[in-house]
N, C-alpha and C positions, 0 to 999 in steps of 0.2 A: 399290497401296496400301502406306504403309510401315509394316513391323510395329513395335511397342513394342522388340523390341530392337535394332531401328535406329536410334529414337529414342532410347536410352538412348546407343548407342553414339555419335550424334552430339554429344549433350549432355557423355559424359564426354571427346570429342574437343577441343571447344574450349578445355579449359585444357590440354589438354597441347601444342596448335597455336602457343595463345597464348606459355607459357611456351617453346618451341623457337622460334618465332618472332622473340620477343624477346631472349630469353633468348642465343640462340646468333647473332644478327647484328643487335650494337650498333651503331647507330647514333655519326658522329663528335661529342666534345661529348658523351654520353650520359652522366649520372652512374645508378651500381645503384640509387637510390631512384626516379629516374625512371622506370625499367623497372618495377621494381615496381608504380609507380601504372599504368603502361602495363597490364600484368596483371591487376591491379585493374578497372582500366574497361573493359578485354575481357570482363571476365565480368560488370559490371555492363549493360554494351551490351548483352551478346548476351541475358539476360534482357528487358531492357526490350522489343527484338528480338522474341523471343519472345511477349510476351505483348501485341506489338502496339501497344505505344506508339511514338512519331513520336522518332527520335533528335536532336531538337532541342537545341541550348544550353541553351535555356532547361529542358526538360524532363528534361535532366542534372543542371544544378544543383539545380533541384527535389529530384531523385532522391535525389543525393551531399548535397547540403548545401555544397559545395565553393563557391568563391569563383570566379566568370566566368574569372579569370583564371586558376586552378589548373586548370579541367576546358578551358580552351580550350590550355593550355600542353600536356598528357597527350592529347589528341586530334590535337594539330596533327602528335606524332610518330605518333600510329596513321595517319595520312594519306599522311604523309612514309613510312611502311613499306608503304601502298599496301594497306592492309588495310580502308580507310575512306575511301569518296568522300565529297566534300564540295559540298554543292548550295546555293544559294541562293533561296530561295521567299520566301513572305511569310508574315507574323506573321500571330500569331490576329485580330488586329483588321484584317488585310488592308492595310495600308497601306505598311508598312513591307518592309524585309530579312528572314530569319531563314536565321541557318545551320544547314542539315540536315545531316544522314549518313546514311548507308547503308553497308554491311558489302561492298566489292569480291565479286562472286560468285565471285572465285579462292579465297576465304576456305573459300565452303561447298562448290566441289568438291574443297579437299582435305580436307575434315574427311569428304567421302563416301568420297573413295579412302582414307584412314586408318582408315576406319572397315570398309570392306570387306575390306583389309588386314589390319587385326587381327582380323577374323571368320573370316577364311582359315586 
């Protein structure tokens, strides 16, 4: 059973993952505002994550407010860094496409070993 300050300690890992992640291996083409939204949506994901919402487009935009295009532009690089698969399922109405995510589980065992690391 994992105790609450495991918990915490996972939770205050993600930004520091997210920012070293990005932060320390830019992608080529990368302008520093784009990383920054990168950073941003790491921690709006992993919330959403969290509390068990579906990381859907659609359910992003909802979330952000942001324009299809601006949250599919800042995902496409979290994909490209291999931090976020991307699936194809169907829409609510069942008929259609809808692009998923899901968070690579490379993501959460290093925020375990980081996390056990810095408890050490």
């Amino acid at each position: 059973m994992a105790s609450k300050l495991s918990d915490r300690w996972q939770t205050q890992a993600l930004p520091l993952f997210a920012v070293r992640e990005i932060l320390d291996k830019p992608l080529e083409d990368e302008t520093p505002q784009s990383r920054i939204k990168q950073i941003g949506m790491m921690n709006i994901l992993y919330m959403m994550h969290q509390a068990h919402e579906k990381l859907t487009l659609s359910n992003v935009i909802e979330f952000t407010g942001m324009t299809r295009s601006g949250v599919l532009e800042t995902i496409e690089l979290l994909v490209r860094r291999g931090v976020l698969i991307e699936t194809l399922g169907k829409n609510s109405m069942g008929r259609g496409t809808a692009r998923q995510f899901t968070f690579d589980p490379q993501v959460f065992r290093a925020l375990r070993g980081n996390a056990t690391n810095e408890a050490e």
